[in-house]
C-alpha positions in Angstrom: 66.0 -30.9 230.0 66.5 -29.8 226.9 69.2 -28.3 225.1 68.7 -24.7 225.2 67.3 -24.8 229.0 71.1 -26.4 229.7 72.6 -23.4 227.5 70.4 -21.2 229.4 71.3 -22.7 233.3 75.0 -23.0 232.0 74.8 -19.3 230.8 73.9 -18.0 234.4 75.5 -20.8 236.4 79.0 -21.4 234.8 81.6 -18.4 234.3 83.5 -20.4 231.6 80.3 -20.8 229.4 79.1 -17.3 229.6 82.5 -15.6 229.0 82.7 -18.2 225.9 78.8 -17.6 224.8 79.1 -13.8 225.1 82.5 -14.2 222.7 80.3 -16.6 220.2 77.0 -13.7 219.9 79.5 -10.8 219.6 81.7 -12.8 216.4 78.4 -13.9 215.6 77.3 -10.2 214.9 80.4 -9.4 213.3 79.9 -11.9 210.6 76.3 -10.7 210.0 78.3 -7.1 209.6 80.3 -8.8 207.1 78.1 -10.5 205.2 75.9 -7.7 204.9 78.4 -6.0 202.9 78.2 -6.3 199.0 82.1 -6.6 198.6 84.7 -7.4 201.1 88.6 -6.3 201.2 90.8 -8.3 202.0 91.4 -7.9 205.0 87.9 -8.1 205.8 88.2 -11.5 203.8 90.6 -13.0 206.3 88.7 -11.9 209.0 85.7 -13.7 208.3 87.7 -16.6 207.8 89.1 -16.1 211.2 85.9 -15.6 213.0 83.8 -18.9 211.7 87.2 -20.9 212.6 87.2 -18.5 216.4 83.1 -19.5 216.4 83.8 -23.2 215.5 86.5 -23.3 218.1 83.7 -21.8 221.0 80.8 -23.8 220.0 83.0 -27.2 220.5 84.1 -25.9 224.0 80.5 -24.6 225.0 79.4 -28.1 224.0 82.5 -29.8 226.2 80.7 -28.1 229.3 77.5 -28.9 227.8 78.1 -32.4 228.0 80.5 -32.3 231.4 77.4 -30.9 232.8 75.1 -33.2 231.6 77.1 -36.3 232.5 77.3 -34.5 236.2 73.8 -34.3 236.2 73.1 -38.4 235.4 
């Protein structure tokens, strides 16, 4: 199976996941907001910061279930 058919079962099958793949899109769309600005305040600055390190964080948990599922599955 591959990755993003896992992603996609995990999406409709597992709570967890989804609540933590809907969280990733909507900081995902944030930073497209951001970068699409020329200039950024501060504030906006620190929040980018915030989000890639709030994205990292999701992605590493999404892929914890990714591979608890996967080793399930073997």
């Amino acid at each position: 199976m591959a990755s993003s058919e896992v992603h996609a079962a995990l999406r409709e099958q597992d709570e967890e996941f989804r609540h933590l793949s809907e969280k990733h899109r909507s900081f995902e769309a944030r930073l497209k907001e951001l970068q699409g600005k020329l200039f950024l305040t501060e504030e906006e600055k620190i929040e980018e910061v915030n989000l890639k390190k709030l994205k990292l964080n999701l992605k590493d948990r999404m892929e914890a279930i990714v591979r608890r599922h996967l080793e399930v599955r073997t």
